[in-house]
N, C-alpha and C positions, 0 to 999 in steps of 0.2 A: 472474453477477456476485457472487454468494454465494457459490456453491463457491470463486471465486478470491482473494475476499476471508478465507472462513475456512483458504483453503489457508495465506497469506502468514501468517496470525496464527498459525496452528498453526506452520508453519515459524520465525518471530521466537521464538516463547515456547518450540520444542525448540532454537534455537540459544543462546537467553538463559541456559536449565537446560544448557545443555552446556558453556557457557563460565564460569558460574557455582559448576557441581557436582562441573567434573572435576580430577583429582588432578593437581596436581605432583610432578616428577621427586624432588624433595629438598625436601618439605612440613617445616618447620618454622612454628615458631606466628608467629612476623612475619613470614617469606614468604611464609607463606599468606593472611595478612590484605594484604599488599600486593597479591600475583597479586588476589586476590578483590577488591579495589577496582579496581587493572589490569580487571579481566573484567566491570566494572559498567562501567566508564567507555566500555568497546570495546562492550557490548553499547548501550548508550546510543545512541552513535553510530551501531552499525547501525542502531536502531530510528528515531534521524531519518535516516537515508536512506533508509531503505523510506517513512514517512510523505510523507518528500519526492517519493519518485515515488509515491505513492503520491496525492497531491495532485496532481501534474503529471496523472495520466492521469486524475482524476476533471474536471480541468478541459478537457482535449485532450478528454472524452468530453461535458458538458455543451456545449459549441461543436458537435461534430458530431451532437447531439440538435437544437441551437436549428437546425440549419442544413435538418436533416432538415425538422423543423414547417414550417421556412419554406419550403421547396421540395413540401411537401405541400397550404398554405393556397393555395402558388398554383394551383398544378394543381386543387385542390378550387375555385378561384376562374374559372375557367377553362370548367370543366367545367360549374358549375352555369352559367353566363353563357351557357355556349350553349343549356342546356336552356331559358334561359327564354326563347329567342327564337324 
């Protein structure tokens, strides 16, 4: 869960410097500063939709944690129930 969490951050923050750092065709000093707010506002955006799934699967993943427990408390409930008879 590590590796793929540091994978998506390292990818965000090499798209963020890429969309940030890279040259236009015809850089003039008020074009540049428009594209460069353009390139903030679009990196933005990408960064809540990664957070957004990025929340969607941490929640689709705590559901399939609780669900796991609870198909293991039975089985462990189960099991000791027969040992003790």
């Amino acid at each position: 869960m590590r590796f793929i969490l540091g994978l998506l951050i390292g990818i965000g923050i090499g798209f963020a410097a890429s969309v940030l750092l890279a040259p236009g065709k015809d850089e003039t000093a008020g074009g540049a500063d428009e594209r460069r707010a353009n390139g903030a506002s679009g990196a933005r955006s990408a960064f809540s939709g990664l957070r957004e799934q990025f929340d969607e699967a941490m929640g689709e993943a705590k559901k399939a944690q609780r669900e796991a427990e609870e198909k293991m408390t039975k089985r462990y409930r189960q099991i000791v129930g027969r040992s003790d008879k």
